[in-house]
C-alpha positions in Angstrom: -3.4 41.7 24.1 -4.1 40.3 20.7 -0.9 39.0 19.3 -2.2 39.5 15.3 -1.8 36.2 15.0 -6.1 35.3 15.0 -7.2 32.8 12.2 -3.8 32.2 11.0 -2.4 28.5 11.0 1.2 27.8 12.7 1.4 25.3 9.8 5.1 24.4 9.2 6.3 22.0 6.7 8.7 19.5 7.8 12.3 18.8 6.4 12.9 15.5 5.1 9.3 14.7 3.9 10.5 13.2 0.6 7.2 11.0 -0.7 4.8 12.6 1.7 3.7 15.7 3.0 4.5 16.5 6.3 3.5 20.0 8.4 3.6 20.7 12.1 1.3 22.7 14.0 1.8 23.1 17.7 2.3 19.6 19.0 0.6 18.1 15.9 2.4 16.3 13.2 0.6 15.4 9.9 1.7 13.2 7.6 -0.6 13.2 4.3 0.0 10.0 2.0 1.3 10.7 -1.8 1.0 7.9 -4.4 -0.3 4.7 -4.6 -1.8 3.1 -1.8 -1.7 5.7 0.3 -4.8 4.9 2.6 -3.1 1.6 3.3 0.7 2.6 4.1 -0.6 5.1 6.6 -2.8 2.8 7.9 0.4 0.8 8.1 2.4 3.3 9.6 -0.5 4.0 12.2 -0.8 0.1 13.3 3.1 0.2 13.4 3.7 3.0 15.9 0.8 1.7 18.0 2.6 -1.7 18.8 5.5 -0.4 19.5 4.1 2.6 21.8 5.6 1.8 25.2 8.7 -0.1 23.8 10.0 2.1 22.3 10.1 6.1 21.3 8.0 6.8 19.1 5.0 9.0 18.5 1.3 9.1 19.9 -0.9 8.5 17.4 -3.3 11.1 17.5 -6.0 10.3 14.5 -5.5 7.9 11.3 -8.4 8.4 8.0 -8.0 9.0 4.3 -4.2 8.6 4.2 -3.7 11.3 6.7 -1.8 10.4 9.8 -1.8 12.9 12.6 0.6 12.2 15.7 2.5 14.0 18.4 5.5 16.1 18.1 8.4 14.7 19.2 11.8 16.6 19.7 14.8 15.5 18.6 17.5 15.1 15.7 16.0 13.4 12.3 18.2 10.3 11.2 19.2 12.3 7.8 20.8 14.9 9.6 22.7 12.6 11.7 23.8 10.9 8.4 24.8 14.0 6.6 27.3 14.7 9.5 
C-alpha cells in the first residue's frame, strides 16, 4: 500500500553543521563544502577518513567530487552535545 510518501526526499539537515551543509537521507550523509577551498578540504576530509577506516570509527566513504562528500550514517552522540552537558 502506497505510503504517500512517492518522489519525496527523506532529506534531513543535520545539527551541528556550522561551515558546511550537512543532510541525511536514509544511510547517506552529505556534507557539501562552503567557502574557500572547498573542493580541497573535502578532498581532505575524504583521504582522512579512508586511512583511518579500520583503525578507528569512523564513516565509509561512499563518493567524494565537487566539494561534496557523501558517507555512511553512523549512530551515535555528536562531540557538541557531549560538551554542552
Amino acid at each position: 500500500m502506497p505510503d504517500g510518501r512517492e518522489g519525496r526526499s527523506s532529506l534531513e539537515r543535520m545539527p551541528h553543521g556550522y561551515t558546511n551543509l550537512t543532510t541525511r537521507d536514509g544511510s547517506v550523509v552529505s556534507k557539501s563544502y562552503q567557502g574557500p577551498d572547498a573542493v580541497g578540504r573535502c578532498a581532505r576530509e575524504a583521504a582522512v577518513l579512508r586511512a583511518l577506516s579500520g583503525r578507528l570509527p569512523v564513516p565509509p566513504v561512499i563518493d567524494c567530487g565537487g566539494g561534496t562528500l557523501s558517507m555512511g550514517f553512523m549512530t551515535g552522540v555528536h562531540g557538541q552535545d557531549l560538551i554542552d552537558r
